[in-house]
DSSP file (Angstrom, degrees, kcal/mol; ACC not computed):
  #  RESIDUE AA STRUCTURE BP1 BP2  ACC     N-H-->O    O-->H-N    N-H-->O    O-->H-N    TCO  KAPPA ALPHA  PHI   PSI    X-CA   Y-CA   Z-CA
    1    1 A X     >        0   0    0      0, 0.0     4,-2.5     0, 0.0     5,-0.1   0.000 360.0 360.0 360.0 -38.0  203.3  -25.8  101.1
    2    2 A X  H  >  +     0   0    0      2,-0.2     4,-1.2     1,-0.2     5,-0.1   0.861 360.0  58.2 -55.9 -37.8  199.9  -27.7  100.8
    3    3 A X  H  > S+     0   0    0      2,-0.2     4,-4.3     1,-0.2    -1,-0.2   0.886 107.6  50.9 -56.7 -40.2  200.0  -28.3  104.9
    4    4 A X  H  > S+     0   0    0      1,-0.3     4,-2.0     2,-0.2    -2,-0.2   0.907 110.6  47.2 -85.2 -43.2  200.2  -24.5  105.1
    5    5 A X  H  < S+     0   0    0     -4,-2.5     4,-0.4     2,-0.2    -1,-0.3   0.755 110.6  47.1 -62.5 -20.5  197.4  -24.0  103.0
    6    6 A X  H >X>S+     0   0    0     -4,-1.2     4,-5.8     2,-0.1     5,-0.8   0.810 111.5  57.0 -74.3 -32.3  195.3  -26.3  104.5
    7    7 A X  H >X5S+     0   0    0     -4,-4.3     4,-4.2     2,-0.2     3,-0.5   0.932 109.6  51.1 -28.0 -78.7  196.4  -24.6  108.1
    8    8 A X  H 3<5S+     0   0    0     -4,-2.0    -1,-0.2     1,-0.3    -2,-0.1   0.389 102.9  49.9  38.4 -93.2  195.3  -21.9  106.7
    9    9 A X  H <>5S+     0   0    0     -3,-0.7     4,-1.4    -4,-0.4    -1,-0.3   0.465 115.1  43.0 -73.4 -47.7  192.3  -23.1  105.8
   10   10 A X  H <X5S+     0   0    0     -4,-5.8     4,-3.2    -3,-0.5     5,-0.2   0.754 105.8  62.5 -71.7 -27.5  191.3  -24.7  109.4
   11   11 A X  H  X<S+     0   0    0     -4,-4.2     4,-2.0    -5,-0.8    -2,-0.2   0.973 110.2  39.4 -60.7 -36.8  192.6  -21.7  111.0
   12   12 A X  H >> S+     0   0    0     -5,-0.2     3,-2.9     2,-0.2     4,-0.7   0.975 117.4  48.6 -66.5 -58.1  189.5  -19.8  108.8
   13   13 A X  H >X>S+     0   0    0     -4,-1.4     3,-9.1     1,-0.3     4,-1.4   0.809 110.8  54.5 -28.6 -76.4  186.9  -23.0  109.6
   14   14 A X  H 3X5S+     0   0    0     -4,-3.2     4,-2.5     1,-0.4    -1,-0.3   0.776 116.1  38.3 -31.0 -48.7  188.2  -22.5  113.6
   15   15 A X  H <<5S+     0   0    0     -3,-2.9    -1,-0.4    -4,-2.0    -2,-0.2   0.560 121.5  41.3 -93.9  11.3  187.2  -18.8  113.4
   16   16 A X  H <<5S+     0   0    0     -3,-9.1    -1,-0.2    -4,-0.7    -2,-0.2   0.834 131.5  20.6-103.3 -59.5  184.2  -19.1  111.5
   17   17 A X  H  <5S-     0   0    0     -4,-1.4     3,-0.3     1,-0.2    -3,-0.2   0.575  97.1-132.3 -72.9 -30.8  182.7  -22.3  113.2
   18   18 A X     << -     0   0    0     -4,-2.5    -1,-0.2    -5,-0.6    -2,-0.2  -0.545  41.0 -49.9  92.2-161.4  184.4  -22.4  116.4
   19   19 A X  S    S+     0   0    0     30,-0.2     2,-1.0    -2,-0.2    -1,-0.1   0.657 100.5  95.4 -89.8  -8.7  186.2  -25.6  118.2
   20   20 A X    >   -     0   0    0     -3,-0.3     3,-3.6     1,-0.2     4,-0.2  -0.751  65.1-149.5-107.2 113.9  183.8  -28.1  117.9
   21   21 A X  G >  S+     0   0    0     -2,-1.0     3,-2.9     1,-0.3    -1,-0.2   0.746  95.7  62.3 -20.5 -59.9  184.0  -30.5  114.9
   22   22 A X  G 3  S+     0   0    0      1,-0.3    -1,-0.3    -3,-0.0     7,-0.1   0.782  97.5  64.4 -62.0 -14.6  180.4  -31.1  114.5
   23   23 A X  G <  S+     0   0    0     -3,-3.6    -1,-0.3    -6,-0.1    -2,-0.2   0.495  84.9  88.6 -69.1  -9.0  180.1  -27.3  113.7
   24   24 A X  S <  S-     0   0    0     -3,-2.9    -5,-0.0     1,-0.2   -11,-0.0  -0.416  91.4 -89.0 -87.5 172.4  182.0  -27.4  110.8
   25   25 A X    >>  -     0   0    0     -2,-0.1     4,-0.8     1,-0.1     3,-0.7  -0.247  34.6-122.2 -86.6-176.4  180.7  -28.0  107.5
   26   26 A X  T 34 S+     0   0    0      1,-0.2     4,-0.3     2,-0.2    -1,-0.1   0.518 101.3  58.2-106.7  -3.8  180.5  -31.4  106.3
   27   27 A X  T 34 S+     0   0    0      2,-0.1    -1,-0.2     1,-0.1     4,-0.1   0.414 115.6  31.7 -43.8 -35.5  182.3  -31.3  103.5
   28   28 A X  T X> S+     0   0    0     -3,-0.7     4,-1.9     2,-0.1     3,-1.2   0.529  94.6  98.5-122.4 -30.5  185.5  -30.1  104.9
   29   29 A X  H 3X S+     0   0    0     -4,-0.8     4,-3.2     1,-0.3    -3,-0.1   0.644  87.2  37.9 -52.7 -37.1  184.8  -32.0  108.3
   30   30 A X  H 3> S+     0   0    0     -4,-0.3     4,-1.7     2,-0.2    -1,-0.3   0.904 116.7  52.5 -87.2 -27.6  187.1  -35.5  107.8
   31   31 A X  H <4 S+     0   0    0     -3,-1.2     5,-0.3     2,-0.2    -2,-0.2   0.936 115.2  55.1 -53.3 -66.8  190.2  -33.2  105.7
   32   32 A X  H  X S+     0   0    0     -4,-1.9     4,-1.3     1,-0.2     5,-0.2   0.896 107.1  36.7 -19.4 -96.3  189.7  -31.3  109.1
   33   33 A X  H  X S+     0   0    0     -4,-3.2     2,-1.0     2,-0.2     4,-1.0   0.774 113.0  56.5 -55.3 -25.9  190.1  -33.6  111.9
   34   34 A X  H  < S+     0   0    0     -4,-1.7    -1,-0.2     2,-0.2     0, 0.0  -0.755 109.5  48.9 -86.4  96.6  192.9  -35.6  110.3
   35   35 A X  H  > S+     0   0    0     -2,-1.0     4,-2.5    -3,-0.1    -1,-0.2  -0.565 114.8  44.3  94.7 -57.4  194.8  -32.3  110.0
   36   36 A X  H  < S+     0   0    0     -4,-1.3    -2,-0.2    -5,-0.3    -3,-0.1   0.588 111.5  49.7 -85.4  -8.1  194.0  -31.7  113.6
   37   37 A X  T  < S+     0   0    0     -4,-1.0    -1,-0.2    -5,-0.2    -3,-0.1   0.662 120.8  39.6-103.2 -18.5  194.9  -35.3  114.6
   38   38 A X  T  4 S+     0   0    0      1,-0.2     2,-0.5    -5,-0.1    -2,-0.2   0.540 107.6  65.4-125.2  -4.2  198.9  -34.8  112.2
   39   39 A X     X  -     0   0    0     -4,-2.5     4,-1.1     1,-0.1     5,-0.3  -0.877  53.9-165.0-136.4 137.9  199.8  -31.2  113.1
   40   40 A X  H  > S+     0   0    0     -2,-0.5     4,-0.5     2,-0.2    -1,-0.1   0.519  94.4  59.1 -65.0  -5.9  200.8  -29.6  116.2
   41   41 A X  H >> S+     0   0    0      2,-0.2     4,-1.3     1,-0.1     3,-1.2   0.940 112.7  49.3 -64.4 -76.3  200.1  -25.6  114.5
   42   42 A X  H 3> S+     0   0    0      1,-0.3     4,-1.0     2,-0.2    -2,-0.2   0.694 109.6  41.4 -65.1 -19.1  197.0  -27.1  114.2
   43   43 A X  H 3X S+     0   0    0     -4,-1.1     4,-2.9     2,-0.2     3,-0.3   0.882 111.1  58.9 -52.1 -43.6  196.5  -28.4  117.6
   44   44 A X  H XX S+     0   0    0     -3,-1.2     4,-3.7    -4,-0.5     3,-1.5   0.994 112.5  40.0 -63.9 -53.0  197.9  -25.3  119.0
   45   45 A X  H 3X S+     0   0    0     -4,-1.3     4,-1.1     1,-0.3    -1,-0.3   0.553 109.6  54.1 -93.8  18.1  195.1  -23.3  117.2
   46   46 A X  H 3X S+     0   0    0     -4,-1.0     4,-1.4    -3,-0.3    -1,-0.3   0.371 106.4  57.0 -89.8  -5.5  192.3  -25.6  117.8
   47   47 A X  H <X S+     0   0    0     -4,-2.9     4,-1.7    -3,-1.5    -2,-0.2   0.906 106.8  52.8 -66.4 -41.4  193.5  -25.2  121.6
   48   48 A X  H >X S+     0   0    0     -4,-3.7     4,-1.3    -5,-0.2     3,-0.6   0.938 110.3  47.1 -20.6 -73.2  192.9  -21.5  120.9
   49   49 A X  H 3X S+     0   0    0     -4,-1.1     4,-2.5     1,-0.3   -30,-0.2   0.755 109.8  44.9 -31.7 -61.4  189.7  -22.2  119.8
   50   50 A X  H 3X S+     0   0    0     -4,-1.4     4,-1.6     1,-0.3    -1,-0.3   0.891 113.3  55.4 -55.5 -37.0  188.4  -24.4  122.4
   51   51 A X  H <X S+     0   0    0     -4,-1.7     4,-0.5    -3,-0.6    -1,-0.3   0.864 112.3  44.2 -83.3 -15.1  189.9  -21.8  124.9
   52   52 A X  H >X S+     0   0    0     -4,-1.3     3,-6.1     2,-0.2     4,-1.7   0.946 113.2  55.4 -71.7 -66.7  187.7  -18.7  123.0
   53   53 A X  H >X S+     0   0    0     -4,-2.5     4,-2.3     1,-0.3     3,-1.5   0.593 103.0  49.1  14.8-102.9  184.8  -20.9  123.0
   54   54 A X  H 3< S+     0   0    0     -4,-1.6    -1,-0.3     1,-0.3    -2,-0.2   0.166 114.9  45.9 -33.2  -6.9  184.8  -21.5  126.4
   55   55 A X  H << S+     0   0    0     -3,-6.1     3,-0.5    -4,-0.5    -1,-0.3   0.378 104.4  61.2-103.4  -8.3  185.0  -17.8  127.1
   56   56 A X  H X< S+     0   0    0     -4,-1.7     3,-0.8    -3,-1.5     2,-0.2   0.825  96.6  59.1 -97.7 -60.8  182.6  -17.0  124.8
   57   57 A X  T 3< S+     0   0    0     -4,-2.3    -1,-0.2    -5,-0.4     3,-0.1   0.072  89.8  73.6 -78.9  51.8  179.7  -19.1  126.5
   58   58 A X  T 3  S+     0   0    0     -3,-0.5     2,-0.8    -2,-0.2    -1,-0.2   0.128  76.4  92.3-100.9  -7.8  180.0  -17.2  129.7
   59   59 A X  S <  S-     0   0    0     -3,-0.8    -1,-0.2     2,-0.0    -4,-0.0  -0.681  73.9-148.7 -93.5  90.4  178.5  -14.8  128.2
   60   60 A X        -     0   0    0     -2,-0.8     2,-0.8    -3,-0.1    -2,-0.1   0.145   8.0-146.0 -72.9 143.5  174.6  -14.9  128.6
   61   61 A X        -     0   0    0      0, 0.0    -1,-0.1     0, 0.0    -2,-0.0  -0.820  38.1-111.8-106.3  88.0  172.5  -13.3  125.4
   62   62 A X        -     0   0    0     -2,-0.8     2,-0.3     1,-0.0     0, 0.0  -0.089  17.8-120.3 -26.9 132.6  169.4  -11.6  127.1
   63   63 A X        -     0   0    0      0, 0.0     2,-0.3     0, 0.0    -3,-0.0  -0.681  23.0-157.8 -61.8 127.4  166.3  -12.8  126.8
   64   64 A X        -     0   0    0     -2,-0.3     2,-0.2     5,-0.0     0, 0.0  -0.931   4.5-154.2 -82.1 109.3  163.5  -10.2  125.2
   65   65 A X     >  -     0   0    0     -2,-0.3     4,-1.5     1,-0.0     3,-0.2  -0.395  32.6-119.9 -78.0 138.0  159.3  -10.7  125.9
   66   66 A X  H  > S+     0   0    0     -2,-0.2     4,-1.2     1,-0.2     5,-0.3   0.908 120.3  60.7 -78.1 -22.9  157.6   -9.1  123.0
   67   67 A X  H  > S+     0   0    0      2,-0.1     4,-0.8     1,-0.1    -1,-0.2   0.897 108.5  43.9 -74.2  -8.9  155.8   -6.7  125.5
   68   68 A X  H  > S+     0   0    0     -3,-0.2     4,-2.2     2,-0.2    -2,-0.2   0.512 118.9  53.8 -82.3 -23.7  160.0   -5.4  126.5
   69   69 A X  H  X S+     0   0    0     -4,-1.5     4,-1.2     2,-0.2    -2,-0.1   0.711 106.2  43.6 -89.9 -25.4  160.0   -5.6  122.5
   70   70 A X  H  X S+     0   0    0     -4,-1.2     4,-1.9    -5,-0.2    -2,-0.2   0.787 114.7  54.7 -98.0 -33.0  157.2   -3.5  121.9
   71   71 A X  H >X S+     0   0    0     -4,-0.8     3,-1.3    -5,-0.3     4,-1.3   0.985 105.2  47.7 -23.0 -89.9  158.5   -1.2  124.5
   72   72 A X  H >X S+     0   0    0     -4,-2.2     3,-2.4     1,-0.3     4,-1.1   0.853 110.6  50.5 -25.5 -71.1  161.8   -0.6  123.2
   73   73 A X  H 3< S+     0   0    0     -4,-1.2    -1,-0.3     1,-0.4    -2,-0.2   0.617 113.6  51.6 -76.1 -21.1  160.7    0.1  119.6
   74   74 A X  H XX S+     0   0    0     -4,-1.9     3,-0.9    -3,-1.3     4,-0.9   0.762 104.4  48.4 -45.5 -40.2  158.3    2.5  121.1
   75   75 A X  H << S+     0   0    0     -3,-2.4    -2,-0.2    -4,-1.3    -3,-0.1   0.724 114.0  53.2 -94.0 -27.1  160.5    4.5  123.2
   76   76 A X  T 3< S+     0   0    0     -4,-1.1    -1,-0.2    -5,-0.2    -2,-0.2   0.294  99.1  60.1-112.7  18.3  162.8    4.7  120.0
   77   77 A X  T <4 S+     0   0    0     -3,-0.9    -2,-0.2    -5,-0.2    -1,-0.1   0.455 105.5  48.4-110.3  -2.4  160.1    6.0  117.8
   78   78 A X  S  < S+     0   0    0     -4,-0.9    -2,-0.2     2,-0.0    -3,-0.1   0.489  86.0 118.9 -76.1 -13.4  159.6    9.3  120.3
   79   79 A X  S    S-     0   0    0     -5,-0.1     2,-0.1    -4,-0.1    -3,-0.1  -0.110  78.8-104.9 -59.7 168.2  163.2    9.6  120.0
   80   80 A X        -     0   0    0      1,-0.0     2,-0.7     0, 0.0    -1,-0.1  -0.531  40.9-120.3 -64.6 146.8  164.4   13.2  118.3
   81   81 A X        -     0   0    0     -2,-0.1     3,-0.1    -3,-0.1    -1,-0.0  -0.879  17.0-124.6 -93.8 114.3  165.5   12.6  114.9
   82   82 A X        -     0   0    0     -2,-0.7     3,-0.0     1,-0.1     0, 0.0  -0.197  28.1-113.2 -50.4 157.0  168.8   13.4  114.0
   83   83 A X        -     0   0    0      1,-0.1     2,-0.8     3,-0.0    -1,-0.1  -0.226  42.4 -95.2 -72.4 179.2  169.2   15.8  110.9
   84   84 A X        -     0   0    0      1,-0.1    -1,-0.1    -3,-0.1    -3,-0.0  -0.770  39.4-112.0 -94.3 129.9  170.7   14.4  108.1
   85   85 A X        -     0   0    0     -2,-0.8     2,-0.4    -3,-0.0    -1,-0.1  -0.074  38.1-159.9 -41.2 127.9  174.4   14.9  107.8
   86   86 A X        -     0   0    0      1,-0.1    -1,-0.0     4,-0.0    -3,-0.0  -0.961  12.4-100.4-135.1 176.3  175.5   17.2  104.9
   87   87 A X        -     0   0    0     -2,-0.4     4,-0.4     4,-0.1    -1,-0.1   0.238  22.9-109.3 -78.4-165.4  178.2   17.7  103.1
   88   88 A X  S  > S+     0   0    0      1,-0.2     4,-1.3     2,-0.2     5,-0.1   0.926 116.9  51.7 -80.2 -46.5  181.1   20.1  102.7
   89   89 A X  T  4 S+     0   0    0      1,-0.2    11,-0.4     3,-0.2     4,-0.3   0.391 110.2  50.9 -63.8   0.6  179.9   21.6   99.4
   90   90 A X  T  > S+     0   0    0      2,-0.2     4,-0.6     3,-0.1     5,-0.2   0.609 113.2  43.0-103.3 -36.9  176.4   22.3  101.0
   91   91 A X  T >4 S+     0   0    0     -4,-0.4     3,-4.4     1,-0.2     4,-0.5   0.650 109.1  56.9 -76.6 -90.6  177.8   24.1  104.0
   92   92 A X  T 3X S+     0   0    0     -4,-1.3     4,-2.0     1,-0.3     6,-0.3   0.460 111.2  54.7  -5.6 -48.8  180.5   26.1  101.5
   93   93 A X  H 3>>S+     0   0    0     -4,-0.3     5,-0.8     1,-0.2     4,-0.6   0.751 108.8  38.5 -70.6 -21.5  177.0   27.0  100.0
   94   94 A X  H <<5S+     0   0    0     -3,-4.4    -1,-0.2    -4,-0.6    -2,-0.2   0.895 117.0  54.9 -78.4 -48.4  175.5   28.3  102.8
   95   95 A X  H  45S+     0   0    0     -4,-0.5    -2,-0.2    -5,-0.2    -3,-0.1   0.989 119.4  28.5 -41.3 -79.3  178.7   29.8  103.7
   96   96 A X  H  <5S-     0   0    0     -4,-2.0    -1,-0.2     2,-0.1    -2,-0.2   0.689 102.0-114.7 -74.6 -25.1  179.2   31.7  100.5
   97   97 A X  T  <5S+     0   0    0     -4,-0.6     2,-0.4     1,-0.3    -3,-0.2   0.797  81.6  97.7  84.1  36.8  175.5   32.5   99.1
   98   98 A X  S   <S-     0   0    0     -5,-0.8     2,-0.6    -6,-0.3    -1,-0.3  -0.997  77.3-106.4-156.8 155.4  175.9   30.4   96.1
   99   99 A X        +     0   0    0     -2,-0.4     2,-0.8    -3,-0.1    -9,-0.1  -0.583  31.2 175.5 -86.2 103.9  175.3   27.1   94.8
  100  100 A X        +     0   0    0     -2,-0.6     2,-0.3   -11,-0.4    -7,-0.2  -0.746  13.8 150.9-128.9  92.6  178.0   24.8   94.5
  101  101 A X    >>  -     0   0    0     -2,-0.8     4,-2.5     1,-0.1     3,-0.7  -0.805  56.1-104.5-111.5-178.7  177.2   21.3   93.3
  102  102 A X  H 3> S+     0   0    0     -2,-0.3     4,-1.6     1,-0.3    -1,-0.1   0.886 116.1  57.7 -70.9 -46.0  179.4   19.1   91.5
  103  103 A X  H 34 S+     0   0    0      1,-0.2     4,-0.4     2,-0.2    -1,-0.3   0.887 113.4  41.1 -59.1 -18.2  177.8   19.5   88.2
  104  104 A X  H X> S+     0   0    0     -3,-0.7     3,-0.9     1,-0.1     4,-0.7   0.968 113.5  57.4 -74.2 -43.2  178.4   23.3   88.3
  105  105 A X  H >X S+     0   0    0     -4,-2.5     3,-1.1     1,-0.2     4,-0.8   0.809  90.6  64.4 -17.7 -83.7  181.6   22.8   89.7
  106  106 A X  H 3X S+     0   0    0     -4,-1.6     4,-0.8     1,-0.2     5,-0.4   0.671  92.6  63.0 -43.0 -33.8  183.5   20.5   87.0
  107  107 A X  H X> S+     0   0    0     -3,-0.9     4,-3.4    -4,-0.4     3,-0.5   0.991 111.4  42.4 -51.5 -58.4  183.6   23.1   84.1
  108  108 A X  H <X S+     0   0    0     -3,-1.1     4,-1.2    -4,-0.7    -2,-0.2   0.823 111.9  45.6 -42.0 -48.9  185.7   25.2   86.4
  109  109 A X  H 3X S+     0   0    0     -4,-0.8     4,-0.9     2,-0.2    -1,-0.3   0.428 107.1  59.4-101.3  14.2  187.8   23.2   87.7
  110  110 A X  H <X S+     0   0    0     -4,-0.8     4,-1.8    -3,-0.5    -2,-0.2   0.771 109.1  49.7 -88.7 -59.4  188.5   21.6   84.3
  111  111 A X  H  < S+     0   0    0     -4,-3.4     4,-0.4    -5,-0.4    -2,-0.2   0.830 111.4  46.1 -53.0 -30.4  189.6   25.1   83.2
  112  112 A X  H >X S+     0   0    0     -4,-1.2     3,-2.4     2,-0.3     4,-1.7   0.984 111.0  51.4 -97.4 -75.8  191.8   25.4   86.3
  113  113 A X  H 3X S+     0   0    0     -4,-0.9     4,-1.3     1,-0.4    -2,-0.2   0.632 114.8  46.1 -28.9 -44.5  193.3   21.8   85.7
  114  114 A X  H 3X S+     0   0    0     -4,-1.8     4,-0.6     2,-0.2    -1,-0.4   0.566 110.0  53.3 -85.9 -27.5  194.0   23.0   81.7
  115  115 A X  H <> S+     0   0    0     -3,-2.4     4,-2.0    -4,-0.4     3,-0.4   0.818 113.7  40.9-108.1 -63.8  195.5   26.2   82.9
  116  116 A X  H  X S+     0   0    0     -4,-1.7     4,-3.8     2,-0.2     5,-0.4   0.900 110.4  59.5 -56.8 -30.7  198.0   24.2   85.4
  117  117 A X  H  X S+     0   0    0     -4,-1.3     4,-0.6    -5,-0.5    -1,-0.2   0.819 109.9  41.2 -70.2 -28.2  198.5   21.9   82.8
  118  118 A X  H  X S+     0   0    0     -4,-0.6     4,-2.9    -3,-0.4    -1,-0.3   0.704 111.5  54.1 -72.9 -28.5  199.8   24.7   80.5
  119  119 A X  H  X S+     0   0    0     -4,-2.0     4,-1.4     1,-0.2    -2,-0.2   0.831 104.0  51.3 -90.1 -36.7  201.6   26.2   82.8
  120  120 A X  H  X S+     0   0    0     -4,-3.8     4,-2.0     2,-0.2     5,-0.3   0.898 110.6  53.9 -81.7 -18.9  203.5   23.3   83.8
  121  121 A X  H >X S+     0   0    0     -4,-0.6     4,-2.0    -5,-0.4     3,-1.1   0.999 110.9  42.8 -48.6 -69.2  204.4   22.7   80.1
  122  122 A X  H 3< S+     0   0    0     -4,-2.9    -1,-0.2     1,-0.3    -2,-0.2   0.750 107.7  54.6 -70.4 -17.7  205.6   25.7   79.4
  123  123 A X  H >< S+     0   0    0     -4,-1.4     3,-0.9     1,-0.2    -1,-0.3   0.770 114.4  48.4 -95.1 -39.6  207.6   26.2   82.5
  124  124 A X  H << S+     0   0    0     -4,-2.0    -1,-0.2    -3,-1.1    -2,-0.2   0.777 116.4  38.9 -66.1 -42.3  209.3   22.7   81.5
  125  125 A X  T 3< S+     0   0    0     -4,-2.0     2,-0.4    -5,-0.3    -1,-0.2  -0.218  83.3 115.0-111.0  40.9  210.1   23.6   77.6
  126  126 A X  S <  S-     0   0    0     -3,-0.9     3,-0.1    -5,-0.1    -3,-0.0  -0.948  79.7 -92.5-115.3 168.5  211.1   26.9   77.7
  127  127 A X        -     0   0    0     -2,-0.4     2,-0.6     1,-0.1    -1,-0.1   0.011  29.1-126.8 -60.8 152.7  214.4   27.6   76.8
  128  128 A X        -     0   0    0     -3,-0.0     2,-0.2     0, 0.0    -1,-0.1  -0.694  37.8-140.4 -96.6 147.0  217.0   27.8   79.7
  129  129 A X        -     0   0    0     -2,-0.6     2,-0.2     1,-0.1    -3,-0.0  -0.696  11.9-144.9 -94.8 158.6  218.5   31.6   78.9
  130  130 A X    >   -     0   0    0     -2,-0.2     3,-0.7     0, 0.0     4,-0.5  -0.384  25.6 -89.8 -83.7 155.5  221.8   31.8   79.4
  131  131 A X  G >  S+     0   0    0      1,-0.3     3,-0.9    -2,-0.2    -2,-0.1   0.924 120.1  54.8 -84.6  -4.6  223.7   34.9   80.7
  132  132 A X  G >  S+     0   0    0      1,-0.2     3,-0.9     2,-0.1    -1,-0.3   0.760  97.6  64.8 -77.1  -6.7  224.4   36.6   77.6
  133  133 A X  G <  S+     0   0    0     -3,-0.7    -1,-0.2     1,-0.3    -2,-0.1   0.239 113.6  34.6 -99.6   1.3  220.7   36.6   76.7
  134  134 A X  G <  S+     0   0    0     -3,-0.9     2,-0.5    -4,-0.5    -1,-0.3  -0.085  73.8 127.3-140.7  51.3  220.2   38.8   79.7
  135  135 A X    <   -     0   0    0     -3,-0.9     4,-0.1     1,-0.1    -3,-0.0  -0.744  38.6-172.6 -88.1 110.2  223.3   40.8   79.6
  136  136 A X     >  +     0   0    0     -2,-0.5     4,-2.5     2,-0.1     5,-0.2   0.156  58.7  97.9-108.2  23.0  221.4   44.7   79.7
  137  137 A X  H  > S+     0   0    0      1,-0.2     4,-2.8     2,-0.2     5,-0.4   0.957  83.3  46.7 -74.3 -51.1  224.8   46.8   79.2
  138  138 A X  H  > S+     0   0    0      1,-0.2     4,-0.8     2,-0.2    -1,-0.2   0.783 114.8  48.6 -74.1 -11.2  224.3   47.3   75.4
  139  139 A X  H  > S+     0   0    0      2,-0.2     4,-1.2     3,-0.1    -1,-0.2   0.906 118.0  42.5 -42.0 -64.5  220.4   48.3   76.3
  140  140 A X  H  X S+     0   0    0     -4,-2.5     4,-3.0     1,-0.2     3,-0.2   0.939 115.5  45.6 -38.5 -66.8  221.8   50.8   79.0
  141  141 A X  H  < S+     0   0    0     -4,-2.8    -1,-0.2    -5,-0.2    -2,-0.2   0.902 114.1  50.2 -51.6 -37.5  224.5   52.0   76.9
  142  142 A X  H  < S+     0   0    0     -4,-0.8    -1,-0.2    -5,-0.4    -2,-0.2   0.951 115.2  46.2 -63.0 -41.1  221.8   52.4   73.7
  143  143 A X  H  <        0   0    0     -4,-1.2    -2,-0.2     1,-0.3    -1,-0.2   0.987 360.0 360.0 -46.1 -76.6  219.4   54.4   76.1
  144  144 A X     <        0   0    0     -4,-3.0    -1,-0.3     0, 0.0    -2,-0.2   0.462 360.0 360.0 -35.5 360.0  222.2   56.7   77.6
């Protein structure tokens, strides 16, 4: 069980640090390589590693001039401003001609919530009638 928590545990290093030893912390670093030197799981995902790695640096990071920098941040302080997003209860207010935040809100729907709450109560404890208890011949007969 311990191997598999340190596995684990190199599998995070691997994805944090990458394949190359000296990138890991130094702390962890000799626990590490003898790990990587006594199990083949761990080989297999330090092969991974190397193989992301190596895909990884083919991949160039552009370079930026501070006059390309001063650019940018120009060109994206003309931009249009989006509005700000609003909510559902703001449109519903717009909608409806009335003011619906949450503090007005909760009184209501506290009442409605107390209302269900009765309602399922009673619907639960009332007696279950029986059929003579709505037998309407002797009513009829009393009318007639």
């Amino acid at each position: 069980m311990t191997e598999r928590i340190r596995l684990e545990r190199f599998e995070r290093l691997l994805d944090a640090y990458g394949a190359e030893p000296l990138h890991w912390p130094a702390a962890e670093r000799a626990e590490a390589v003898a790990l990587l030197a006594g199990s083949l799981p761990a080989r297999r995902a330090w092969k991974q590693a190397q193989f992301l790695d190596r895909a990884l640096e083919q991949f160039a990071v552009p370079q930026i001039d501070a006059a390309q920098a001063d650019q940018l941040a120009a060109r994206l302080s003309r931009a249009p401003q989006l509005p700000a997003r609003r909510g559902v209860l703001a449109a519903l207010s717009d909608v409806l001609g009335i003011e619906l935040r949450p503090a007005l809100l909760w009184p209501h729907a506290a009442g409605l919530v107390a209302a269900a709450v009765a309602g399922f109560y009673l619907g639960v404890t009332a007696p279950t009638p029986t059929n003579d208890a709505f037998d309407v011949a002797p009513v009829v007969e009393a009318v007639l």
